[in-house]
BALUMTOR-803513 format. One line per 8 residues: their letters; for each residue x, y, z of N, C-alpha, C. Coordinates in steps of 0.2 Angstrom, whole numbers, always signed. Layout:
BEGIN
a> X,Y,Z,X,Y,Z,X,Y,Z  ...
This chain:
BEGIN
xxxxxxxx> -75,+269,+14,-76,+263,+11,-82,+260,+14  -86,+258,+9,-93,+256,+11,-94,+248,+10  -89,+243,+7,-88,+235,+6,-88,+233,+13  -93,+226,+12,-91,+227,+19,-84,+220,+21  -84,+218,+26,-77,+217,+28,-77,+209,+23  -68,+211,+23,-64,+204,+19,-59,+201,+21  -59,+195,+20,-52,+190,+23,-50,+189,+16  -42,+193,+16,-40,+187,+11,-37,+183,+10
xxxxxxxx> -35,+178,+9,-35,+171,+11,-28,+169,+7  -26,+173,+3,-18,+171,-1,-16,+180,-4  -14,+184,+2,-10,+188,-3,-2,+186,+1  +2,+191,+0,+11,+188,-1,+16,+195,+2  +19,+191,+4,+25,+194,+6,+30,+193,+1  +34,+200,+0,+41,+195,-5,+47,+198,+1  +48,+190,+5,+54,+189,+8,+59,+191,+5  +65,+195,+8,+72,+195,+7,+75,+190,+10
xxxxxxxx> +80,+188,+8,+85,+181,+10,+88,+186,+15  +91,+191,+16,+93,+196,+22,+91,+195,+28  +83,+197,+27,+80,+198,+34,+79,+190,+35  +80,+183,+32,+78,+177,+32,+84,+175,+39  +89,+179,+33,+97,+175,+36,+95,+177,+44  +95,+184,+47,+96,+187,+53,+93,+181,+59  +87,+178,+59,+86,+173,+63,+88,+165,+60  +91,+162,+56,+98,+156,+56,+101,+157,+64
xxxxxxxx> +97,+150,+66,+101,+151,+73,+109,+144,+72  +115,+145,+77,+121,+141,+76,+117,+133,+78  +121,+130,+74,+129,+134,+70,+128,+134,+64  +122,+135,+59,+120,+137,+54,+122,+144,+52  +123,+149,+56,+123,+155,+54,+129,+156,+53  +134,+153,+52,+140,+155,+48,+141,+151,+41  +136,+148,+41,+136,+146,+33,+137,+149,+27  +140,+146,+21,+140,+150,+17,+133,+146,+10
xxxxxxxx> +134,+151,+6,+129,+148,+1,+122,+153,+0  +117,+150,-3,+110,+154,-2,+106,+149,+3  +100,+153,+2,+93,+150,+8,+89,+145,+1  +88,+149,-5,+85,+144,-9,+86,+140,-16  +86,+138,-18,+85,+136,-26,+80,+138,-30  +83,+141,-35,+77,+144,-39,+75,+141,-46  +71,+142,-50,+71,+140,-58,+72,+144,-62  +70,+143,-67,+73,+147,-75,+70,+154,-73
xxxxxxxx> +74,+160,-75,+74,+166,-72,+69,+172,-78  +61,+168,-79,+59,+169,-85,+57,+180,-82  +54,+182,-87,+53,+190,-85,+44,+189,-85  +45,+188,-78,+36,+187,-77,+33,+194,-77  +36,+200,-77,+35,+207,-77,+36,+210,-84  +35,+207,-89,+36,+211,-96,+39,+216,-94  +48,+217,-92,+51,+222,-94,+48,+228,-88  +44,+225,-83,+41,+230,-77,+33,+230,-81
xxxxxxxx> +31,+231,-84,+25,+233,-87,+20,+228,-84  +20,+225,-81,+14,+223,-77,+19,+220,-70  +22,+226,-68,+23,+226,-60,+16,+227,-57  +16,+223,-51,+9,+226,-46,+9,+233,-44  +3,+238,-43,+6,+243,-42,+7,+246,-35  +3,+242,-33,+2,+241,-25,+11,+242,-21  +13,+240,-25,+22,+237,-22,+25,+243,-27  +25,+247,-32,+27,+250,-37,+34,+254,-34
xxxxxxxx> +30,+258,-30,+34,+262,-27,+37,+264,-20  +35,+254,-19,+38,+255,-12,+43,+250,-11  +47,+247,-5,+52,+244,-4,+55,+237,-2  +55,+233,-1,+54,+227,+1,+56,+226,+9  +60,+231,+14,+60,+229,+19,+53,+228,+24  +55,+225,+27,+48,+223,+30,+42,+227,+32  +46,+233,+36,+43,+238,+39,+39,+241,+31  +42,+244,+26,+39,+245,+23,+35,+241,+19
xxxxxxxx> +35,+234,+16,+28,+229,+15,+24,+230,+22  +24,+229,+27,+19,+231,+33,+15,+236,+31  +18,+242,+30,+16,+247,+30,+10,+248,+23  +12,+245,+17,+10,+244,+11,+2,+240,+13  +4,+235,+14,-1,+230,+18,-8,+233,+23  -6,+236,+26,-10,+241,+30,-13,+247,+27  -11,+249,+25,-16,+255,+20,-20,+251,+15  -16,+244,+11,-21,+242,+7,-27,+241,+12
xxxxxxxx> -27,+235,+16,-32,+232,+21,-38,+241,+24  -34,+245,+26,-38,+252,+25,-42,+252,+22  -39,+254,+16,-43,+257,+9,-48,+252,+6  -47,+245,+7,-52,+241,+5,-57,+237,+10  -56,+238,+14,-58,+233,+21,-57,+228,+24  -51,+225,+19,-48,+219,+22,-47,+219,+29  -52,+214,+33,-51,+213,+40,-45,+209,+42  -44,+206,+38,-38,+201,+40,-32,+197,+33
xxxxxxxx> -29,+199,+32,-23,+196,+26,-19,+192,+30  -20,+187,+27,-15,+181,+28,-11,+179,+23  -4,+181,+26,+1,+182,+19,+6,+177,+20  +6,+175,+12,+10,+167,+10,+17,+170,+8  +21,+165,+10,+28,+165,+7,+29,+166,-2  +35,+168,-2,+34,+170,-11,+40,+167,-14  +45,+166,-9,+52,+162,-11,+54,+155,-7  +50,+159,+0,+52,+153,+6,+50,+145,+7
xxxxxxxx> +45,+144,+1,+43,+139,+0,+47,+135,-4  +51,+137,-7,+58,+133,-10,+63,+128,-6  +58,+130,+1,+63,+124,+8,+62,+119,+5  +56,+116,+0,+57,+110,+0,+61,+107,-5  +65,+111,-9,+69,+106,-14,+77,+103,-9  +79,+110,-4,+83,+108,+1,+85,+100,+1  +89,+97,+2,+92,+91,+3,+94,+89,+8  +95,+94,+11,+101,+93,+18,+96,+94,+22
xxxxxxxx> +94,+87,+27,+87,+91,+33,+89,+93,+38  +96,+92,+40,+97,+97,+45,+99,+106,+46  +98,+105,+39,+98,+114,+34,+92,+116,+33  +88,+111,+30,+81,+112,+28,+75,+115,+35  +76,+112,+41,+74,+111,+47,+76,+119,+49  +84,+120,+51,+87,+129,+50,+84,+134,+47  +83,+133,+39,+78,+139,+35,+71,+139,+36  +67,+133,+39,+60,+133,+41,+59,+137,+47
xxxxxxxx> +64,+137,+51,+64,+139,+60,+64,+146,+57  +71,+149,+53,+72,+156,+53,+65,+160,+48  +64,+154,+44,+59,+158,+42,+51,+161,+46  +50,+158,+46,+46,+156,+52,+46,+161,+59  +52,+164,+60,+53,+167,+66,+54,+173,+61  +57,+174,+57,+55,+181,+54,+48,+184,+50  +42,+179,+48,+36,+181,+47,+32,+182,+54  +33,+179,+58,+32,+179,+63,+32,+185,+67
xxxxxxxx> +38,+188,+67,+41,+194,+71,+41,+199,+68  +41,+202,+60,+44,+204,+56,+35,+207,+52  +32,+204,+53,+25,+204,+51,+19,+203,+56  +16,+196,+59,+13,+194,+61,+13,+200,+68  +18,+200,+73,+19,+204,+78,+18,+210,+74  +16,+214,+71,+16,+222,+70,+7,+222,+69  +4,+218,+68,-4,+221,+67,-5,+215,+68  -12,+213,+71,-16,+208,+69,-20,+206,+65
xxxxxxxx> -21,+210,+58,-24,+211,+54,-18,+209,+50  -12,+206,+50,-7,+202,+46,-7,+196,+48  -10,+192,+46,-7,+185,+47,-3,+178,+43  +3,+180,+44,+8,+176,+40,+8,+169,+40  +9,+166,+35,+9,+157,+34,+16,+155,+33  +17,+149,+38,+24,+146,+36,+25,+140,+33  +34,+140,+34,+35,+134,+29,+38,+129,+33  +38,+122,+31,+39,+115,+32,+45,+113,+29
xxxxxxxx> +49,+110,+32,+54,+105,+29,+50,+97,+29  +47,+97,+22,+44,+93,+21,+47,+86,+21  +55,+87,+19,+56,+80,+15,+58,+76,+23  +55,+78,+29,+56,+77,+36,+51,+75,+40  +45,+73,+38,+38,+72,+41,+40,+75,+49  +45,+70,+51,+44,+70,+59,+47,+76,+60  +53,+83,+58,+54,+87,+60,+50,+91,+58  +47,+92,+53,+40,+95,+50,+35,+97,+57
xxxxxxxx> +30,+89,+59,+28,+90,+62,+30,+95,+70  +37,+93,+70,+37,+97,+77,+40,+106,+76  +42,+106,+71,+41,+115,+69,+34,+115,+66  +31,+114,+64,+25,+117,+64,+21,+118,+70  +24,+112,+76,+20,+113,+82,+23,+119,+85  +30,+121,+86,+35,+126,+86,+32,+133,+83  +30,+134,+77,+27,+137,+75,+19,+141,+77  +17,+135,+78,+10,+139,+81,+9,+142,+88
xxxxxxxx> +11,+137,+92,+12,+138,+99,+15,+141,+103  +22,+143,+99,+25,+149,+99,+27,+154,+95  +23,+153,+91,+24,+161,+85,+17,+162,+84  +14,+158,+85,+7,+161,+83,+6,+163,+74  +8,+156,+71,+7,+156,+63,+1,+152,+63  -4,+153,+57,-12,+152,+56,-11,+146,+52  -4,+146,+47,-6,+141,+41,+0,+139,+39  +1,+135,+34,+10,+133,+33,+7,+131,+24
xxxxxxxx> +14,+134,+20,+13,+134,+13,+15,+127,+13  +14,+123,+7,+17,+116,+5,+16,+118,-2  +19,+121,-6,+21,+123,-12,+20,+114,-18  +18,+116,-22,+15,+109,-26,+21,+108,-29  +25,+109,-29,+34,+107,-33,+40,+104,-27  +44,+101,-30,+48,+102,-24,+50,+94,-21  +45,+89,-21,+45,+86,-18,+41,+77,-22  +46,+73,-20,+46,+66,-26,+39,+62,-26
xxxxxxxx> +35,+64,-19,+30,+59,-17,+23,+64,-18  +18,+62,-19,+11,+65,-20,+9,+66,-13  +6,+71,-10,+6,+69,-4,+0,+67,+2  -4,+62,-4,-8,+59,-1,-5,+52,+1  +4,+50,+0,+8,+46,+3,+8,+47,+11  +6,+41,+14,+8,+38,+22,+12,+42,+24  +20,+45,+21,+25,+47,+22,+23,+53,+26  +21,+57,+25,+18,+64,+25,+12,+62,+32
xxxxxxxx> +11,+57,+33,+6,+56,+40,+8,+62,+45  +13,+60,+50,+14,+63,+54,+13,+71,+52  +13,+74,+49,+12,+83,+47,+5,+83,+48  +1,+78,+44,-6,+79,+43,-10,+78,+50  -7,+73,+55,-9,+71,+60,-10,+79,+66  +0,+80,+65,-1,+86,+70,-6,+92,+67  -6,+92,+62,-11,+99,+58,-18,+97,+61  -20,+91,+62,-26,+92,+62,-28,+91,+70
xxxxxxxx> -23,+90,+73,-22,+89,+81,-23,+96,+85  -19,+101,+79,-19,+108,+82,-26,+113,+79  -28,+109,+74,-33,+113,+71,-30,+118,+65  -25,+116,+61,-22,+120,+58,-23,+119,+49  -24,+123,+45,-24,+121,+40,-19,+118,+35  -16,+116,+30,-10,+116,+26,-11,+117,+19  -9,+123,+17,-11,+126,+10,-7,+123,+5  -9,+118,-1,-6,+115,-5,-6,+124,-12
xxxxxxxx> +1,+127,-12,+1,+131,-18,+4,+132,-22  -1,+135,-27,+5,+132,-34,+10,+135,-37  +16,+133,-40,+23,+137,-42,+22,+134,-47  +27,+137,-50,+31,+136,-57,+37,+134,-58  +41,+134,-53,+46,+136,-50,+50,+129,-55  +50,+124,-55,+51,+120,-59,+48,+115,-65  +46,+117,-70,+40,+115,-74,+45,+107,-77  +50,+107,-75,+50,+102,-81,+48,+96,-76
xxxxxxxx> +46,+96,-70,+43,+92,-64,+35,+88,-68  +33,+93,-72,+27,+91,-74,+26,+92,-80  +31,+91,-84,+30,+91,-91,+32,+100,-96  +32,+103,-92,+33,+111,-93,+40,+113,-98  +45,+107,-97,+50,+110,-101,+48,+110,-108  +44,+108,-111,+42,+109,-119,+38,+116,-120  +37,+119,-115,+36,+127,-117,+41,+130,-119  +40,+136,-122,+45,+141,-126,+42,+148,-121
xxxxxxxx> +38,+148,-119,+35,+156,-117,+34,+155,-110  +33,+159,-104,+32,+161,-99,+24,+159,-99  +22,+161,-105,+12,+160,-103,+12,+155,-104  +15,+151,-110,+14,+142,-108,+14,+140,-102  +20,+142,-98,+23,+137,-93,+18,+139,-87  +16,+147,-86,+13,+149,-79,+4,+145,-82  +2,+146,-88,-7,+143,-90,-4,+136,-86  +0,+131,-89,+0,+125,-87,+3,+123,-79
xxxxxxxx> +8,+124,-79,+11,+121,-72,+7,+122,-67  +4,+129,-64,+2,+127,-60,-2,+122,-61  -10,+123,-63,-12,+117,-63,-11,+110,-60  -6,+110,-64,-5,+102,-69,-1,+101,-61  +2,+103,-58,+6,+101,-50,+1,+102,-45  -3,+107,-45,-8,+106,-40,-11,+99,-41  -16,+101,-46,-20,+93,-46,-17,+86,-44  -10,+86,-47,-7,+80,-47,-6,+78,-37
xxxxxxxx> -6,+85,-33,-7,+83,-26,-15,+82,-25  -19,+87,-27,-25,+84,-26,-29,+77,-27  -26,+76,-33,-28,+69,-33,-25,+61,-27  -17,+63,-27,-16,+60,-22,-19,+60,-15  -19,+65,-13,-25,+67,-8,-32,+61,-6  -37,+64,-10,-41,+62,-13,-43,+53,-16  -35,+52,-18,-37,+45,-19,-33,+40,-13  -29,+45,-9,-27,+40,-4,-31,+41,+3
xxxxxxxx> -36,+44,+4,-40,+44,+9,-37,+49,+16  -34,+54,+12,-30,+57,+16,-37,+60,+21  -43,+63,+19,-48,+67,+24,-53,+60,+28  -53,+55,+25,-55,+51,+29,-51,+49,+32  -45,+48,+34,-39,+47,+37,-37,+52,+44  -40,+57,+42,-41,+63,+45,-44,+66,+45  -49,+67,+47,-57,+69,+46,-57,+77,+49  -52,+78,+55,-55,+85,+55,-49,+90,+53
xxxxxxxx> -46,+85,+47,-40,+90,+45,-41,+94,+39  -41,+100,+40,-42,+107,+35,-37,+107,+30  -39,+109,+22,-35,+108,+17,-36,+113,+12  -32,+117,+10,-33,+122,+4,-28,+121,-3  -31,+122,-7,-27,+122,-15,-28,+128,-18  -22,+131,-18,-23,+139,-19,-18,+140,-26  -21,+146,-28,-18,+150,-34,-19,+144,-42  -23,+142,-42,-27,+137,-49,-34,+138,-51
xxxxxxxx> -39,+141,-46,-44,+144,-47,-48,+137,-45  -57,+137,-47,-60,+132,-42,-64,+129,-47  -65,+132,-55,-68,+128,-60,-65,+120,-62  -59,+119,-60,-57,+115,-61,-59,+106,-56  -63,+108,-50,-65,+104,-46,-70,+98,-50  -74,+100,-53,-77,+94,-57,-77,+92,-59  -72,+93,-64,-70,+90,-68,-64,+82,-67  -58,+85,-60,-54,+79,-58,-59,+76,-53
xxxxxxxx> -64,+78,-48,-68,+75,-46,-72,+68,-48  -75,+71,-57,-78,+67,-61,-73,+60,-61  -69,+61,-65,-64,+58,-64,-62,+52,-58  -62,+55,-53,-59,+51,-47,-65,+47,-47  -71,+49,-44,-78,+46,-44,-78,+40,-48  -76,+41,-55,-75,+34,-61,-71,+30,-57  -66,+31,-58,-60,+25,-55,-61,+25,-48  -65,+26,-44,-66,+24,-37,-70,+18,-37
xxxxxxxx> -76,+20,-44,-80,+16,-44,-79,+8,-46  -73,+9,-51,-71,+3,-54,-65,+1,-51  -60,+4,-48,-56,+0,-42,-54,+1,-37  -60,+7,-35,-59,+8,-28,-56,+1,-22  -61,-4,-22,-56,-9,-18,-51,-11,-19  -47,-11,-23,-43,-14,-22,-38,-7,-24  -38,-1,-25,-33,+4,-27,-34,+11,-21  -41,+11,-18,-44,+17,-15,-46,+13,-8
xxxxxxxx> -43,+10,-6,-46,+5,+0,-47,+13,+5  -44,+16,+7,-46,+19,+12,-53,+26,+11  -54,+26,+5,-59,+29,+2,-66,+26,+2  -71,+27,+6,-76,+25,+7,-83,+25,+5  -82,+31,+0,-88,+35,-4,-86,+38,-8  -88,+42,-15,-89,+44,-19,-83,+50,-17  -77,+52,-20,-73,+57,-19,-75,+64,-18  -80,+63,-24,-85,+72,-24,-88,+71,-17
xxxxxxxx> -91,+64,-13,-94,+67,-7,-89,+66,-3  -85,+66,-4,-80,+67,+4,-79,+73,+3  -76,+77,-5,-77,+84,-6,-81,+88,+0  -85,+86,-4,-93,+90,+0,-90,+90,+8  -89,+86,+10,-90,+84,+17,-86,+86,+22  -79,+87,+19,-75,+89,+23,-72,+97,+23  -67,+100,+27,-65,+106,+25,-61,+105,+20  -60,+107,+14,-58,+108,+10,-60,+114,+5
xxxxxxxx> -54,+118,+3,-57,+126,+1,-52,+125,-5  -53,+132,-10,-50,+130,-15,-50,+139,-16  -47,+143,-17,-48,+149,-19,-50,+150,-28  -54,+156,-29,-58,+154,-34,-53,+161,-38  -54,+159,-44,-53,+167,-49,-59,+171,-52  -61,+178,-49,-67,+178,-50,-72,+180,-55  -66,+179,-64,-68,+178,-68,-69,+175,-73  -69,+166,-66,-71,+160,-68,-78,+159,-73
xxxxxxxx> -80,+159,-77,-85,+156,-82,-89,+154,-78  -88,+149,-76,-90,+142,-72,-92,+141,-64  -91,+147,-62,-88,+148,-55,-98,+146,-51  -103,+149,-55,-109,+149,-51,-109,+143,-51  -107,+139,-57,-110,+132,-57,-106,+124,-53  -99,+129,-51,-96,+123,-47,-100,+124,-41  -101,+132,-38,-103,+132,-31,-109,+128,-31  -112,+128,-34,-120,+126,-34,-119,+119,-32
xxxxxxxx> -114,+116,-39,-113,+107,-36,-108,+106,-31  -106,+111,-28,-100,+107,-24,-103,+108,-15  -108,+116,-15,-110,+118,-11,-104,+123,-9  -105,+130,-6,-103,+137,-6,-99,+136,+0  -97,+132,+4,-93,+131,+11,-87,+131,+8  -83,+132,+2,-78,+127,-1,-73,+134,-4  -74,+139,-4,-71,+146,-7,-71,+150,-5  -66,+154,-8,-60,+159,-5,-60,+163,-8
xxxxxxxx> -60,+170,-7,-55,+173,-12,-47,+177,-9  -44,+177,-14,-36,+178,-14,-34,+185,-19  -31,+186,-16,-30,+193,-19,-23,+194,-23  -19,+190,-21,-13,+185,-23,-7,+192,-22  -9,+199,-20,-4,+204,-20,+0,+202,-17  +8,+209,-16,+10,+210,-23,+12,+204,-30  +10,+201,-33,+11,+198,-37,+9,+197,-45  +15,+199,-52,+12,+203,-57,+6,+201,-58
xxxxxxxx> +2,+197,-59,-5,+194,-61,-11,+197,-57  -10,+199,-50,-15,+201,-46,-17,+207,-47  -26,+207,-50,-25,+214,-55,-33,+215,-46  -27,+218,-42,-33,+220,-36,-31,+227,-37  -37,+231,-33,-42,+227,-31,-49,+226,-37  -49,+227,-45,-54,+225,-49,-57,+218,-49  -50,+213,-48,-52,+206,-46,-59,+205,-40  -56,+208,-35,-61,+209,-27,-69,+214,-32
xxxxxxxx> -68,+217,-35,-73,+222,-36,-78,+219,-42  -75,+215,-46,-79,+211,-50,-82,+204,-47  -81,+204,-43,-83,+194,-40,-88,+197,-35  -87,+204,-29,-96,+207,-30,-100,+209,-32  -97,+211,-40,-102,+213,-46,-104,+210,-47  -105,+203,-46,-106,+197,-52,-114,+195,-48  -120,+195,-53,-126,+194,-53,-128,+188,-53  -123,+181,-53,-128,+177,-57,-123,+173,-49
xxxxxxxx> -119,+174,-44,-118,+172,-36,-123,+176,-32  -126,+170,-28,-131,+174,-25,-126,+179,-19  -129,+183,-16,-127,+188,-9,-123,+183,-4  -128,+178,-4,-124,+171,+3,-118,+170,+0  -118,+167,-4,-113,+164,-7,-105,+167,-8  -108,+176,-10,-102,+179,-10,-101,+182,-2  -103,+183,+2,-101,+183,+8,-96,+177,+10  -99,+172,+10,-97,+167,+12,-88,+165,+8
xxxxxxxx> -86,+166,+2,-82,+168,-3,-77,+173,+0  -80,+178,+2,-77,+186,+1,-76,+186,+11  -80,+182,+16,-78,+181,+20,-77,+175,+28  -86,+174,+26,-84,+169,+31,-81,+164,+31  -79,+160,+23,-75,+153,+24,-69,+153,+26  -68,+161,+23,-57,+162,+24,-56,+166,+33  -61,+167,+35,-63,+165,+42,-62,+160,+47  -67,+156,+45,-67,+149,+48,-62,+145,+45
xxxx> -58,+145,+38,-53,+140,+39,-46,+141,+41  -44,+147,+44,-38,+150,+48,-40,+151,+54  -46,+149,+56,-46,+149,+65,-46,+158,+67  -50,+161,+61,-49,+170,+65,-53,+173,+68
């Protein structure tokens, strides 16, 4: 392998609820029921025909995803995988917080142990019982300090309030107290949250929803002055690609300017330049159109790349091999892309 070295910044674990349940500490652990709630049961795999093939012919216990994990990071150079949840982010529909709090510990303690413990070159992202700011922020504290987890998913469905609400203070406080980032990611998981039940097809609902539930956190973000609220608090928006940045930027930048005081009071500058300014990353698709021309306006500190394996749509490693092909990002740029930002925004 002659590439040189890569972070990738969102590939995945697909969790079993087995290996979940085994750390449910009591008196939880005699419950009955499931760990998650799911959505509509669409066939995101056409009948297997766009299974990944990286997972094709392997098996979902942990050891062997590790094992899968490792030979890809081999055969490509990935220095370092930092692997997101794939169901476990569903804690946040949970109702019950003192169950919610239970599924966040056990999962957490099995990414942790089950991954994170077997290489350094794995590093697992956990999950929040969001709809509980204050127990959030103390397993998340739980989490780093004692498991040694880099980042925590906060899945863009799931949850009533945008999360640049007050509510969600305390999570953002402790994250940025610890140094830690929090990856806002996108699901599907329930579309009719943002208007998706008027789809008929799987490609309607996966082209729109994510989107459409990302943004609708970024903007809350963004117009409630969450990053000047917390200035040194790291933030990602992952799995929507990065062309999409100037356009709600544009946007916010208008209505800042026409009612920022009285609607954006904690906002003190132009959204695009607090963009600029602070850490904020966004992972990029590397077939984006547009992609030379957002870096150029946003500045090259702000992207990632995501390799989003095993997952059907992750066509790696061609994805990785076309976004170095590409002639019209300069050499810094894709470095910076392919390594140092997804570097420096997990603290590796």
């Amino acid at each position: 392998m002659t590439r040189s070295p890569v972070i990738d910044a969102d590939g995945h674990i697909l969790e079993r609820s087995q290996d979940v349940w085994r750390y449910i500490e009591p008196p939880f652990d005699k419950r009955g029921g499931g760990l998650w709630q799911g959505g509509h049961p669409w066939d995101a795999e056409l009948a297997g025909t766009l299974t990944n093939r990286e997972y094709k012919d392997g098996g979902l216990e942990p050891e062997r995803q590790v094992d899968t994990w490792l030979r890809i990071a081999d055969r490509e150079n990935i220095e370092t995988a930092v692997l997101f949840p794939t169901g476990s982010g569903h804690v946040a529909y949970i109702p019950e917080p003192a169950w919610a709090v239970a599924v966040s510990r056990a999962t957490n303690t099995h990414f942790a142990t089950d991954y994170g413990a077997t290489s350094p070159r794995l590093r697992p992202v956990g999950v929040l019982p969001m709809r509980d700011p204050q127990a959030a922020a103390e397993e998340l504290r739980r989490a780093v300090t004692e498991l040694g987890l880099v980042s925590f998913e906060i899945l863009s469905q799931g949850l009533t309030m945008g999360f640049g609400d007050p509510f969600y203070d305390p999570i953002f406080a402790e994250a940025e107290r610890l140094g830690v980032p929090l990856c806002i990611h996108g699901t599907r998981s329930k579309p009719e949250e943002v208007g998706g039940e008027r789809f008929k097809t799987f490609a309607e609902v996966h082209t729109y929803v994510f989107p459409a539930s990302v943004t609708l956190h970024f903007v809350s973000i963004m117009a409630n002055g969450v990053l000047e609220r917390f200035p040194k608090l790291k933030l990602a928006f992952l799995e929507i690609g990065a062309t999409w940045l100037p356009y709600w930027l544009d946007r916010l930048d208008e209505h800042w300017e026409l009612r920022g005081a009285q609607e954006m009071p904690h906002v003190t500058k132009r959204p695009t330049d607090v963009f600029r300014e602070h850490e904020v990353y966004v992972s990029v698709e590397p077939e984006e159109t547009m992609l030379p021309q957002t870096i150029e306006h946003l500045g090259d500190d702000h992207f990632l790349f995501a390799s989003d394996v095993p997952h059907w749509d992750a066509r790696f490693p061609e994805n990785l091999e076309h976004l170095e092909s590409r002639q019209d990002i300069s050499a810094a740029s894709l470095r910076k892309i392919v390594y140092d930002n997804g570097k420096r925004l997990f603290g590796l």
